[in-house]
mmJSON file of the N, C-alpha and C atoms, coordinates in Angstrom:
{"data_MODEL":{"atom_site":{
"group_PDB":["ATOM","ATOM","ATOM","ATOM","ATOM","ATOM","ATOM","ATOM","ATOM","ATOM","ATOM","ATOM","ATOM","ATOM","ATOM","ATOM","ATOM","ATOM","ATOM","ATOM","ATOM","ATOM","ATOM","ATOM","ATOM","ATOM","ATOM","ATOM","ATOM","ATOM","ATOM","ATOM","ATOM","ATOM","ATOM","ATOM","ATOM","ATOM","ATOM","ATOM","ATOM","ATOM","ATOM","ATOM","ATOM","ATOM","ATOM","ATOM","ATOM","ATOM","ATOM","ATOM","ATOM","ATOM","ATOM","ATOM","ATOM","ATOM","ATOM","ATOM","ATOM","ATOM","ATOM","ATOM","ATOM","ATOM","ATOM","ATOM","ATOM","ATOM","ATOM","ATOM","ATOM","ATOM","ATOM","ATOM","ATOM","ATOM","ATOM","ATOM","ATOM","ATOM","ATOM","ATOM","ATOM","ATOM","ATOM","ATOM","ATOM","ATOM","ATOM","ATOM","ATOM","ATOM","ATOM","ATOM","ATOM","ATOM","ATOM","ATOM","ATOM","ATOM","ATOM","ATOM","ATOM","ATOM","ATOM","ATOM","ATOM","ATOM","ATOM","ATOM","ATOM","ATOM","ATOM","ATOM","ATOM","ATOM","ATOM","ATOM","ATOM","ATOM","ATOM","ATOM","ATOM","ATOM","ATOM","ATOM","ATOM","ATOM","ATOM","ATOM","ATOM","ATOM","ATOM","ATOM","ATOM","ATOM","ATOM","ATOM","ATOM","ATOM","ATOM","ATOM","ATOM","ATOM","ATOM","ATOM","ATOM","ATOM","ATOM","ATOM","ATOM","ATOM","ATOM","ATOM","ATOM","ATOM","ATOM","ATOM","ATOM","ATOM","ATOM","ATOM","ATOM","ATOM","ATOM","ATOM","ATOM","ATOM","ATOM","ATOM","ATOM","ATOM","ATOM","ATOM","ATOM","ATOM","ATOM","ATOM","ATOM","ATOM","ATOM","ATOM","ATOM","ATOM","ATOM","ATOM","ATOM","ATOM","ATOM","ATOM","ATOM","ATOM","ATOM","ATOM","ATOM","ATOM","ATOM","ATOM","ATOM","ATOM","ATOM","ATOM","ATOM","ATOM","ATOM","ATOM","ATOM","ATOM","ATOM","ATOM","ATOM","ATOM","ATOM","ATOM","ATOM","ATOM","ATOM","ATOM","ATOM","ATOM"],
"id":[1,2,3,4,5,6,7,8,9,10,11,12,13,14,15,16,17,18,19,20,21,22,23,24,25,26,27,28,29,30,31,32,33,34,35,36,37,38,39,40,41,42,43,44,45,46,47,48,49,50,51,52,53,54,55,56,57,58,59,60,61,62,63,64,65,66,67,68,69,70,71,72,73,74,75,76,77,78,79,80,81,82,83,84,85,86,87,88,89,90,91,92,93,94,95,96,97,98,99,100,101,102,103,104,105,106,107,108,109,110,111,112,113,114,115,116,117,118,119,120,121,122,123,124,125,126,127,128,129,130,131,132,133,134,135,136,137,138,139,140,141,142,143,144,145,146,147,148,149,150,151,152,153,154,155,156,157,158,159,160,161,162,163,164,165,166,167,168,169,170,171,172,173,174,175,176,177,178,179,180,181,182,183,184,185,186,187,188,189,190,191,192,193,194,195,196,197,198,199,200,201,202,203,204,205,206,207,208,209,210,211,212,213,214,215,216,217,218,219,220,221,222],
"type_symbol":["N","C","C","N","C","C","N","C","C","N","C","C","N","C","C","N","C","C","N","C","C","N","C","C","N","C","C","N","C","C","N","C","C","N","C","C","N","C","C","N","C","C","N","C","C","N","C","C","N","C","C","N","C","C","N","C","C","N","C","C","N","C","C","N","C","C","N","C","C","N","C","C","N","C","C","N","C","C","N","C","C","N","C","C","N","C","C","N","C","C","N","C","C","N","C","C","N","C","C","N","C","C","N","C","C","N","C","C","N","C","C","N","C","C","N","C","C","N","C","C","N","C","C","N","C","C","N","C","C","N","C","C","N","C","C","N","C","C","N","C","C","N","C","C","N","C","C","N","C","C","N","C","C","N","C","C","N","C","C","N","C","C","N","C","C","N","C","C","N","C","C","N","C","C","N","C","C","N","C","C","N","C","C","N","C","C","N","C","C","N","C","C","N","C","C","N","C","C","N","C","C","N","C","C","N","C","C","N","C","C","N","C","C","N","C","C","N","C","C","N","C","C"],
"label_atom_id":["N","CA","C","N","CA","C","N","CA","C","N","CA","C","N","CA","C","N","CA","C","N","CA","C","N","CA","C","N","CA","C","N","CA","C","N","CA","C","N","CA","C","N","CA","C","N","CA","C","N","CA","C","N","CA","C","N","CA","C","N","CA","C","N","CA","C","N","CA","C","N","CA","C","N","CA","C","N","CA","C","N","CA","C","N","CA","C","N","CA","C","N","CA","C","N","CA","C","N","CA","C","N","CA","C","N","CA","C","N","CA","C","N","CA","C","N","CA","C","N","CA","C","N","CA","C","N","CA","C","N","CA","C","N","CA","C","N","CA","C","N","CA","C","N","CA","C","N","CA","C","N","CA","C","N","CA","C","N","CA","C","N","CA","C","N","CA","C","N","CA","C","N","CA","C","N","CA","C","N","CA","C","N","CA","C","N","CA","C","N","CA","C","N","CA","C","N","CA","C","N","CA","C","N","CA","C","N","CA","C","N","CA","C","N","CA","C","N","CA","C","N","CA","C","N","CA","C","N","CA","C","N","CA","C","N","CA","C","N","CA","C","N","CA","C","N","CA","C","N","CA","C","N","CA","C","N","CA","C"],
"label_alt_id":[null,null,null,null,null,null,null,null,null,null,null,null,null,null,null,null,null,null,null,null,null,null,null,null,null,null,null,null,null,null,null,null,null,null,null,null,null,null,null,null,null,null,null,null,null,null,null,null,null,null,null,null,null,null,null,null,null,null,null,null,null,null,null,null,null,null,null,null,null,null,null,null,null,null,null,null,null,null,null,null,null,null,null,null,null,null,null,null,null,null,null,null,null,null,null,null,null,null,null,null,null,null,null,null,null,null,null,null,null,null,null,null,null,null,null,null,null,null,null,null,null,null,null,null,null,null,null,null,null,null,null,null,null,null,null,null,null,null,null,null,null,null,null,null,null,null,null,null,null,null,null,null,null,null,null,null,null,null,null,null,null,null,null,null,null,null,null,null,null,null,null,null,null,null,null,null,null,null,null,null,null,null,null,null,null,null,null,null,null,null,null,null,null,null,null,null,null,null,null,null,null,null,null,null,null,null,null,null,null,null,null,null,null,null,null,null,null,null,null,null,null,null],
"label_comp_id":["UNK","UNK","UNK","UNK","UNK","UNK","UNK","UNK","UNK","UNK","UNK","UNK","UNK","UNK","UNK","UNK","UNK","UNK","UNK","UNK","UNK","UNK","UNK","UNK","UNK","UNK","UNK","UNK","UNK","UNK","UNK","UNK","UNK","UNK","UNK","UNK","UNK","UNK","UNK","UNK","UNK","UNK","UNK","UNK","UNK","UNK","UNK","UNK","UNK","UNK","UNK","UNK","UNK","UNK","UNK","UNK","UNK","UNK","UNK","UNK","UNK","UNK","UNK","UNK","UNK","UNK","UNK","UNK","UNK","UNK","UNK","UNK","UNK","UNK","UNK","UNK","UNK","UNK","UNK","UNK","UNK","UNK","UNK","UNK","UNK","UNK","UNK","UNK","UNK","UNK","UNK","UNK","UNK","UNK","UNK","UNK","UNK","UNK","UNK","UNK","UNK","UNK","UNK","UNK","UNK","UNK","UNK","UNK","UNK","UNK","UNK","UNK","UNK","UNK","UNK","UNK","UNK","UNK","UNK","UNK","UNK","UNK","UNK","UNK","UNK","UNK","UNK","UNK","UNK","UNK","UNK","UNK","UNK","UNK","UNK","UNK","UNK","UNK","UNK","UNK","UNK","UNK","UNK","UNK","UNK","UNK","UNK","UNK","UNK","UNK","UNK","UNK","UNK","UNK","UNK","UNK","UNK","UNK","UNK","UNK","UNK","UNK","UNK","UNK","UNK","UNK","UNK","UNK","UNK","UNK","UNK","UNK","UNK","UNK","UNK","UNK","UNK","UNK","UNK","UNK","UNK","UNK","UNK","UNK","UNK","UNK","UNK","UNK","UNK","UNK","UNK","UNK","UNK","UNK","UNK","UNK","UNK","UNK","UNK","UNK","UNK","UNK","UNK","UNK","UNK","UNK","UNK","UNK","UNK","UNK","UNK","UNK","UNK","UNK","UNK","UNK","UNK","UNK","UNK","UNK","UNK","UNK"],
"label_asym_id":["A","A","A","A","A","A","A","A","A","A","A","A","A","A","A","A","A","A","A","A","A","A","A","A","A","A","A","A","A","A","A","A","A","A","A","A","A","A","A","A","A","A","A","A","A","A","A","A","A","A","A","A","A","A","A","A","A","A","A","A","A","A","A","A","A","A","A","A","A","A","A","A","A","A","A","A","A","A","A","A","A","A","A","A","A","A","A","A","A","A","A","A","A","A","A","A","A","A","A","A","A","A","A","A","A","A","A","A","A","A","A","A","A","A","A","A","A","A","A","A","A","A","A","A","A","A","A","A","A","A","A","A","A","A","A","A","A","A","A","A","A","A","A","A","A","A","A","A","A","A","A","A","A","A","A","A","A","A","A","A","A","A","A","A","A","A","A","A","A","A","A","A","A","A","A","A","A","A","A","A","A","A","A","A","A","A","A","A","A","A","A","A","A","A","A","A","A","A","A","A","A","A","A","A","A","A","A","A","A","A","A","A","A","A","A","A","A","A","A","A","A","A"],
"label_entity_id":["1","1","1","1","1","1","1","1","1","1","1","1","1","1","1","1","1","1","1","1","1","1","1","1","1","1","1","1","1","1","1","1","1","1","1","1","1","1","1","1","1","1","1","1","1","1","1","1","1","1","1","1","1","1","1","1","1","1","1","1","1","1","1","1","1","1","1","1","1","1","1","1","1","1","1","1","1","1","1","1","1","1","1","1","1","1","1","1","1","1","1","1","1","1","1","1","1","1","1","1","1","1","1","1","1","1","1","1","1","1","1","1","1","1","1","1","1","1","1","1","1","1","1","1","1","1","1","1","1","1","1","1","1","1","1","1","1","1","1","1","1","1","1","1","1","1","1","1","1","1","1","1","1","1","1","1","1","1","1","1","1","1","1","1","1","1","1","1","1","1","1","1","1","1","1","1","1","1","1","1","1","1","1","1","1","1","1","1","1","1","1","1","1","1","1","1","1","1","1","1","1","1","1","1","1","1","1","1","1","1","1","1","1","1","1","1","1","1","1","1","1","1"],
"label_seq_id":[1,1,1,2,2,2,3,3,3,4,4,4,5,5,5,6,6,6,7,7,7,8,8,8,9,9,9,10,10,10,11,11,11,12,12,12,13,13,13,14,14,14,15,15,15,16,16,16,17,17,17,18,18,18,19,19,19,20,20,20,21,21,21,22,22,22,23,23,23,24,24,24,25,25,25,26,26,26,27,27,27,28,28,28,29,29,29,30,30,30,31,31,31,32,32,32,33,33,33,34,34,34,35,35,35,36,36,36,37,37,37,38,38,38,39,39,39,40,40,40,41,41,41,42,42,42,43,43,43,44,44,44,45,45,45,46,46,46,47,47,47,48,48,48,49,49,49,50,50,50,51,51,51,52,52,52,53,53,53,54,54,54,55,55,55,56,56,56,57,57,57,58,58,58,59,59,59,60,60,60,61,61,61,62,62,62,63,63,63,64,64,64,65,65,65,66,66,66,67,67,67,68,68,68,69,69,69,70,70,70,71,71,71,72,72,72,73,73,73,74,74,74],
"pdbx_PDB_ins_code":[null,null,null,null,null,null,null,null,null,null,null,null,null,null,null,null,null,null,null,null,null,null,null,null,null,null,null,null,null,null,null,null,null,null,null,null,null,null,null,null,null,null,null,null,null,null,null,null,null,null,null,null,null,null,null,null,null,null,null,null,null,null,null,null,null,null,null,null,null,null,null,null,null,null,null,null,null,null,null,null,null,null,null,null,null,null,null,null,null,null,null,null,null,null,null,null,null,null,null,null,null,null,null,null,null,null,null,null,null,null,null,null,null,null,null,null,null,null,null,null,null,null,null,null,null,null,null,null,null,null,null,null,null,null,null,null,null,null,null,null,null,null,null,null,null,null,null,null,null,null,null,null,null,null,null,null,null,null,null,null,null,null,null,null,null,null,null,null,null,null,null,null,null,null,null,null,null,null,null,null,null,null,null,null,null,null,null,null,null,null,null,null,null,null,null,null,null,null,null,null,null,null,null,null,null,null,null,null,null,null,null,null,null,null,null,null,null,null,null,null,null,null],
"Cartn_x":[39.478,39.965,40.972,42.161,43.208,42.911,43.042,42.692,43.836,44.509,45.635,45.205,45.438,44.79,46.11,46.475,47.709,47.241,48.106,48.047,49.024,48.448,49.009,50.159,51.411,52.554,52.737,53.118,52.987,53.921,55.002,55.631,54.939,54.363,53.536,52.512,51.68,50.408,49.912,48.39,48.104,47.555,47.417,46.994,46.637,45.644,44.727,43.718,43.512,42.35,41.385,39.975,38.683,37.319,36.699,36.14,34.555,34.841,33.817,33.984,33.507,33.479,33.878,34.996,35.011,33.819,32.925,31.658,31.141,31.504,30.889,31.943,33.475,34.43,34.211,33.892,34.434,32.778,31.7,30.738,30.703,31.636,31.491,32.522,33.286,34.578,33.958,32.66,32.253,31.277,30.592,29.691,30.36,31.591,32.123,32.585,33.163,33.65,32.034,31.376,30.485,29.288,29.34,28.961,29.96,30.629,31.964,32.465,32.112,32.6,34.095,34.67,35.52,36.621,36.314,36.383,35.61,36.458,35.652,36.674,35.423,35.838,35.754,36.684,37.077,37.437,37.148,36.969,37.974,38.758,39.626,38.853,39.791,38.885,39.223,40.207,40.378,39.139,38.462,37.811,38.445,39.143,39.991,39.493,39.02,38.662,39.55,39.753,40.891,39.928,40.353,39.458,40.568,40.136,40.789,40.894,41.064,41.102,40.459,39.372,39.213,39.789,40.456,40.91,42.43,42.855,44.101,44.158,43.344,43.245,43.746,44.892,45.216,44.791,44.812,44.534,43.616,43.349,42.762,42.889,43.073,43.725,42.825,42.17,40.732,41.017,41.076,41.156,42.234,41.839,43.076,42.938,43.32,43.14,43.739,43.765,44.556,45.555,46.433,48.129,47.854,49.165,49.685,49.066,48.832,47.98,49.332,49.443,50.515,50.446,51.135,50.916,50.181,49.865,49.768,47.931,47.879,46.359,46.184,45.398,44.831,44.27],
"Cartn_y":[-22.836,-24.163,-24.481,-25.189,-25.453,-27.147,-27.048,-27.79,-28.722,-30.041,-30.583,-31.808,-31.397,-32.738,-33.588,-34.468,-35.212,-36.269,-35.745,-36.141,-37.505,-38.492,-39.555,-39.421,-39.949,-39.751,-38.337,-37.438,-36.203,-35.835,-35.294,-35.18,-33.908,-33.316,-31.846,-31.886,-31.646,-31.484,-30.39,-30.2,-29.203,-28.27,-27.247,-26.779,-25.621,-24.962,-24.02,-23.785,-22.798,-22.483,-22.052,-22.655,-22.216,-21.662,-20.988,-20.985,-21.791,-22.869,-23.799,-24.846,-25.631,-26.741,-27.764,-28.363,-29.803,-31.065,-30.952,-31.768,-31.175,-30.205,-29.58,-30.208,-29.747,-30.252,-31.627,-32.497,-33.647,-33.821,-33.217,-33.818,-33.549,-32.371,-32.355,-33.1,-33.6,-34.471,-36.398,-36.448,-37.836,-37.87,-36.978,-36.631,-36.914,-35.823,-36.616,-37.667,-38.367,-39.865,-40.663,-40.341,-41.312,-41.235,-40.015,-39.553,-39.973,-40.491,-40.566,-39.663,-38.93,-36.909,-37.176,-36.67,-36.598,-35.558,-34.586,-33.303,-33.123,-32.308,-32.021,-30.14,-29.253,-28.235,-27.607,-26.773,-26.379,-24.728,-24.113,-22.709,-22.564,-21.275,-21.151,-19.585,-19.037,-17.526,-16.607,-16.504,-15.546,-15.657,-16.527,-16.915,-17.274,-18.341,-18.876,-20.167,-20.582,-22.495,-23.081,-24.528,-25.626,-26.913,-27.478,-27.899,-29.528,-30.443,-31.779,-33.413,-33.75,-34.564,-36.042,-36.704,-37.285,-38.814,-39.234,-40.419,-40.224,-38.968,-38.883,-38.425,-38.197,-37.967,-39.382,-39.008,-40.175,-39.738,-38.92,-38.371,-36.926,-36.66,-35.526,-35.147,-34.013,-33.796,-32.267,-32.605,-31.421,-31.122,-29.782,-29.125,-28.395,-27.893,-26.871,-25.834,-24.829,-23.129,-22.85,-21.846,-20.796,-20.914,-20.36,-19.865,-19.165,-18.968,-18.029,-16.948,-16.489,-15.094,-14.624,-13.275,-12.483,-10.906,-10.686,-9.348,-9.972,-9.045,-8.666,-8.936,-9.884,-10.325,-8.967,-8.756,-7.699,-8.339],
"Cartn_z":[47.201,47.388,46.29,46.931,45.809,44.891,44.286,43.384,42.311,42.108,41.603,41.01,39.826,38.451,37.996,38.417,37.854,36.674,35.524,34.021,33.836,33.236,32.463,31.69,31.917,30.728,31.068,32.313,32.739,33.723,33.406,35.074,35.601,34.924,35.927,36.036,37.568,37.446,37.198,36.789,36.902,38.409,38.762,40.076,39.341,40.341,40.34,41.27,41.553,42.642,42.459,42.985,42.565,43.654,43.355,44.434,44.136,43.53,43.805,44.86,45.455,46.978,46.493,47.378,46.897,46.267,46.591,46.565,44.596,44.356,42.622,42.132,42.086,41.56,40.98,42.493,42.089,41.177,41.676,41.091,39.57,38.905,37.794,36.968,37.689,37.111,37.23,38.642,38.238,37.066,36.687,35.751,34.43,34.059,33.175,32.532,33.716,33.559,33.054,33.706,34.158,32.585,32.099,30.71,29.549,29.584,28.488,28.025,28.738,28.249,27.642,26.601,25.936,27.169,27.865,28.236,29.556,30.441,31.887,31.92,32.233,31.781,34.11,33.436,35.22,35.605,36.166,36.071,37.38,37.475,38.402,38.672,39.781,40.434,39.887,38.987,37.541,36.473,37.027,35.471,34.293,34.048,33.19,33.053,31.509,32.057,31.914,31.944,31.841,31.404,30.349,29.759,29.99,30.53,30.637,30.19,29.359,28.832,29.968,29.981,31.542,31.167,30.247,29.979,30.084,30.911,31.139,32.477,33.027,34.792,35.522,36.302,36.548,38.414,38.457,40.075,40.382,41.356,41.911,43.418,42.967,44.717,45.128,45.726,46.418,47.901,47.849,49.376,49.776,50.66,51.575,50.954,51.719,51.665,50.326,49.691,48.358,48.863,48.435,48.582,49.987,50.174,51.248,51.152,52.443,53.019,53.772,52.619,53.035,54.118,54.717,55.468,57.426,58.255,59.501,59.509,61.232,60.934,62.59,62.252,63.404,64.433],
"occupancy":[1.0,1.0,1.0,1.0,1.0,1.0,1.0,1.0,1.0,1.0,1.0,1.0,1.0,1.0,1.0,1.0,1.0,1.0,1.0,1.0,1.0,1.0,1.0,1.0,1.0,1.0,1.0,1.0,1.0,1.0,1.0,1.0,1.0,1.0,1.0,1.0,1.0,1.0,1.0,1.0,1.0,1.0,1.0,1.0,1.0,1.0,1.0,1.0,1.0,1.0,1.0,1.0,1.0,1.0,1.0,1.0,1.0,1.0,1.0,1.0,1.0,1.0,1.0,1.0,1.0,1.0,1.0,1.0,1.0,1.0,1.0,1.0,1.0,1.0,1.0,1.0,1.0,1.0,1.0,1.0,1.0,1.0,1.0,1.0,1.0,1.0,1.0,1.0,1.0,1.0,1.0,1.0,1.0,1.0,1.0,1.0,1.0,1.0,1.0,1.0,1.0,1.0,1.0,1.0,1.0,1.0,1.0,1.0,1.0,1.0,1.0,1.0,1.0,1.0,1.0,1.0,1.0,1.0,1.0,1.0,1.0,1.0,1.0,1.0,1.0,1.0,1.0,1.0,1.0,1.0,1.0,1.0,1.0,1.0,1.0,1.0,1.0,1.0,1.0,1.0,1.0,1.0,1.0,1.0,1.0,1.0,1.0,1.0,1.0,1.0,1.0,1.0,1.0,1.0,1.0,1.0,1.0,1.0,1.0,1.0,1.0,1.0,1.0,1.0,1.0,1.0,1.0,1.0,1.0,1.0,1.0,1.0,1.0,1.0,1.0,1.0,1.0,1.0,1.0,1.0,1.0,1.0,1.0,1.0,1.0,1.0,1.0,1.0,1.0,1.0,1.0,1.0,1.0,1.0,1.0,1.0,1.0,1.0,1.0,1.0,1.0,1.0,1.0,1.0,1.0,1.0,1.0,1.0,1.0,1.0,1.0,1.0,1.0,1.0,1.0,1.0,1.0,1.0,1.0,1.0,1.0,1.0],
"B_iso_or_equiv":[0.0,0.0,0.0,0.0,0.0,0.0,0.0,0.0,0.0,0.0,0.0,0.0,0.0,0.0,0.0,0.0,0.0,0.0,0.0,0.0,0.0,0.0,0.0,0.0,0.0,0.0,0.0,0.0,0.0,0.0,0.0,0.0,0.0,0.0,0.0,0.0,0.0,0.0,0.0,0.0,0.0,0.0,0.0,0.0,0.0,0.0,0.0,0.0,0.0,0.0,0.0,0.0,0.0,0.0,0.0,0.0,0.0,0.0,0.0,0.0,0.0,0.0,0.0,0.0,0.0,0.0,0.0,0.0,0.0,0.0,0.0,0.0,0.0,0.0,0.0,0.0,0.0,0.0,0.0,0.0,0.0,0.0,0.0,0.0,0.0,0.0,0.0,0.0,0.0,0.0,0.0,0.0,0.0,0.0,0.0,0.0,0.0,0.0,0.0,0.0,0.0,0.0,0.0,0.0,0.0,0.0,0.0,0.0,0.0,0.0,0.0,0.0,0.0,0.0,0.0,0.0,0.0,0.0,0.0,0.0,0.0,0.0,0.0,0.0,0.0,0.0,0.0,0.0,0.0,0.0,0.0,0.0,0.0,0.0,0.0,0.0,0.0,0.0,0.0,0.0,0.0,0.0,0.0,0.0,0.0,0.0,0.0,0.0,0.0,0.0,0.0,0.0,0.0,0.0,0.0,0.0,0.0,0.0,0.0,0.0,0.0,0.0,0.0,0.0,0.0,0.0,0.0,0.0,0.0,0.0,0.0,0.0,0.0,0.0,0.0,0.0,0.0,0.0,0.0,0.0,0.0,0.0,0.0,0.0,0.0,0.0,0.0,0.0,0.0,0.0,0.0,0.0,0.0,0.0,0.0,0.0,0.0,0.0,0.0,0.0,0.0,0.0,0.0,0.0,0.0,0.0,0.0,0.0,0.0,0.0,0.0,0.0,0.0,0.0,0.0,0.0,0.0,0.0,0.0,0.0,0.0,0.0],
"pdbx_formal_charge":[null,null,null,null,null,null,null,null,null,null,null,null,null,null,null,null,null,null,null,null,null,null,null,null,null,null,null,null,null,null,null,null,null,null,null,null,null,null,null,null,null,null,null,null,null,null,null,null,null,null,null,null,null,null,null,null,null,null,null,null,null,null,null,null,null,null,null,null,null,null,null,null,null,null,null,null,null,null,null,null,null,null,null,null,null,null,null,null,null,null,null,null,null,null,null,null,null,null,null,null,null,null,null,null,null,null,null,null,null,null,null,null,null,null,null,null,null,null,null,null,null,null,null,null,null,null,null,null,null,null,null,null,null,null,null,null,null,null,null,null,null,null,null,null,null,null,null,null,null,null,null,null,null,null,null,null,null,null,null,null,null,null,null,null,null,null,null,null,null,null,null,null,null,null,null,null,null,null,null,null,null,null,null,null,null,null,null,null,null,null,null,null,null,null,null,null,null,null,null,null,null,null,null,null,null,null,null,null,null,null,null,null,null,null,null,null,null,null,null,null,null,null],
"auth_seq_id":[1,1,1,2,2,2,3,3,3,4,4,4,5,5,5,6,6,6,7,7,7,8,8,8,9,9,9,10,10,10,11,11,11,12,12,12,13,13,13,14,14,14,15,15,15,16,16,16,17,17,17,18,18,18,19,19,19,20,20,20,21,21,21,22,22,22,23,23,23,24,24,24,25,25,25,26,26,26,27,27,27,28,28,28,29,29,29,30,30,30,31,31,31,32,32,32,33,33,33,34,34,34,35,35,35,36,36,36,37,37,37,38,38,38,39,39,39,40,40,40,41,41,41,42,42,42,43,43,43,44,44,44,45,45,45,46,46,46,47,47,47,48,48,48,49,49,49,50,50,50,51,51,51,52,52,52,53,53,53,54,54,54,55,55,55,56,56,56,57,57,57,58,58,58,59,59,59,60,60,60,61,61,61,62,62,62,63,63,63,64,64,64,65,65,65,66,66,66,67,67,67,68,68,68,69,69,69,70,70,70,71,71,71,72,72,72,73,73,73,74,74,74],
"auth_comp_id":["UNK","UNK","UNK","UNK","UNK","UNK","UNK","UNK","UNK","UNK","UNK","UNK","UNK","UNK","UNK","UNK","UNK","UNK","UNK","UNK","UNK","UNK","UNK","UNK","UNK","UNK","UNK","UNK","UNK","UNK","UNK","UNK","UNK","UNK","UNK","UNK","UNK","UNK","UNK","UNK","UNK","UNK","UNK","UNK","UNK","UNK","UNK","UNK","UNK","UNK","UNK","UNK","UNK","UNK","UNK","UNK","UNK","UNK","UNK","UNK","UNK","UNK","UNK","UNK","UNK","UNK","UNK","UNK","UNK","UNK","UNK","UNK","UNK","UNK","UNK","UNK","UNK","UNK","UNK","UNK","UNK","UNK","UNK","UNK","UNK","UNK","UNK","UNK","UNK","UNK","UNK","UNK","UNK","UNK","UNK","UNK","UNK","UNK","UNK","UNK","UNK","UNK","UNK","UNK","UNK","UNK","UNK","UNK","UNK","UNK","UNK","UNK","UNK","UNK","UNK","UNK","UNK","UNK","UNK","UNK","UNK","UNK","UNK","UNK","UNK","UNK","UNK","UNK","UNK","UNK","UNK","UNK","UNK","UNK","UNK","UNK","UNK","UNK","UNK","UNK","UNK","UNK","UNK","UNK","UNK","UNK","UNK","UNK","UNK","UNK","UNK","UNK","UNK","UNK","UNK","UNK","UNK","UNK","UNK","UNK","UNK","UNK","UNK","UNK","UNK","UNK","UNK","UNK","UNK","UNK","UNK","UNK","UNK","UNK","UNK","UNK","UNK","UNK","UNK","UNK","UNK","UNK","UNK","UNK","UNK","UNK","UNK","UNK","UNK","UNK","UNK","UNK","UNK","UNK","UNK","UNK","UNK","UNK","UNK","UNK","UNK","UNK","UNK","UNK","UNK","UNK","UNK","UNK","UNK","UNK","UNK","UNK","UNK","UNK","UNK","UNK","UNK","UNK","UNK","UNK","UNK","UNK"],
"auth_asym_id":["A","A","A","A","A","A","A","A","A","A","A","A","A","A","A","A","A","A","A","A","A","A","A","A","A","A","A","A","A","A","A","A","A","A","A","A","A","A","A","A","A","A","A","A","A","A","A","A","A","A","A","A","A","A","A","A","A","A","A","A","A","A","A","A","A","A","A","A","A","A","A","A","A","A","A","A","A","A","A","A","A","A","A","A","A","A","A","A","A","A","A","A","A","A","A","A","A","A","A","A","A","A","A","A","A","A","A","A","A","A","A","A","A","A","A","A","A","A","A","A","A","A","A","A","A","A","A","A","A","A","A","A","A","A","A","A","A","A","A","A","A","A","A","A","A","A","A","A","A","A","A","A","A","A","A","A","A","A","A","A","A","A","A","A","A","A","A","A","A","A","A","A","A","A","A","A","A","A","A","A","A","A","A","A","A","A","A","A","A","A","A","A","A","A","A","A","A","A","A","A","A","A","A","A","A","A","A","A","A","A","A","A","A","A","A","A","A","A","A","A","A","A"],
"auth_atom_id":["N","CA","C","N","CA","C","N","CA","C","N","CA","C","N","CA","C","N","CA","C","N","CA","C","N","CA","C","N","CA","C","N","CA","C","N","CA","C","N","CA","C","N","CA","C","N","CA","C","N","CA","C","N","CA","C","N","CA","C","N","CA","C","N","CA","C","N","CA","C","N","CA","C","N","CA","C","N","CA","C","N","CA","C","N","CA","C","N","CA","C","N","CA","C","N","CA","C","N","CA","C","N","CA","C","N","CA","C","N","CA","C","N","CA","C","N","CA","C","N","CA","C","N","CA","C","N","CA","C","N","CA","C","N","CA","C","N","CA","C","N","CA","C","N","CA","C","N","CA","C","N","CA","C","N","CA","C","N","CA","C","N","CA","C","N","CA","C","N","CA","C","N","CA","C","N","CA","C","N","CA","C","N","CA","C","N","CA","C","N","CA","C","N","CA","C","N","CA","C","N","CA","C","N","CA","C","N","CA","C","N","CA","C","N","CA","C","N","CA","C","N","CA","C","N","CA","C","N","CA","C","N","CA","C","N","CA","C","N","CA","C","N","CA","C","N","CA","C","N","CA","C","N","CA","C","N","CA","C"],
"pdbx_PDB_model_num":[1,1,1,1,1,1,1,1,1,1,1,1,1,1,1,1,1,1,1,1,1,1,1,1,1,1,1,1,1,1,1,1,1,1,1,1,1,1,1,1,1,1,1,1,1,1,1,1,1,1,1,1,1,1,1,1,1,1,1,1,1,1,1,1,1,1,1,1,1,1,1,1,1,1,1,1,1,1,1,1,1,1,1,1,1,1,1,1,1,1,1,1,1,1,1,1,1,1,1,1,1,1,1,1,1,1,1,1,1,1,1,1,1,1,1,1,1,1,1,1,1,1,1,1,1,1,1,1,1,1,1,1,1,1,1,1,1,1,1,1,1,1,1,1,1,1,1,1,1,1,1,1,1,1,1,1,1,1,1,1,1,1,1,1,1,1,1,1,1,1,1,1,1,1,1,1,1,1,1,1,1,1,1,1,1,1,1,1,1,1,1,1,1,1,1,1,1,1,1,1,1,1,1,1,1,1,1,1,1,1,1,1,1,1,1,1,1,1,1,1,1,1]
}}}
């Protein structure tokens, strides 16, 4: 699932793809807010985290397939 965090004072968002469900995502991003978490940490399918500042999340954008699926479907 593709995944797009738009930052405060930011002309770029961030994007990345994860293979966690929309429903964890957001539940670990309301968790944060909702904890005063300084930080909401986010794992992509490389295994890479992204660690986000949640008093600068100005948006979230959850869903739709990975990138392009390249090559011949049988």
């Amino acid at each position: 699932m593709e995944v797009r965090i738009g930052i405060k004072h930011s002309p770029r968002e961030l994007a990345f793809e994860t293979e966690a469900s929309a429903g964890e995502v957001r539940g670990l991003i309301d968790a944060a807010i909702a904890q005063d978490s300084a930080l909401v940490a986010l794992t992509d399918t490389r295994g890479r985290q992204y660690l986000v500042d949640t008093d600068s999340i100005s948006y979230v954008e959850l869903g739709g397939e990975g990138g392009r699926k390249v090559g011949f479907i049988s």
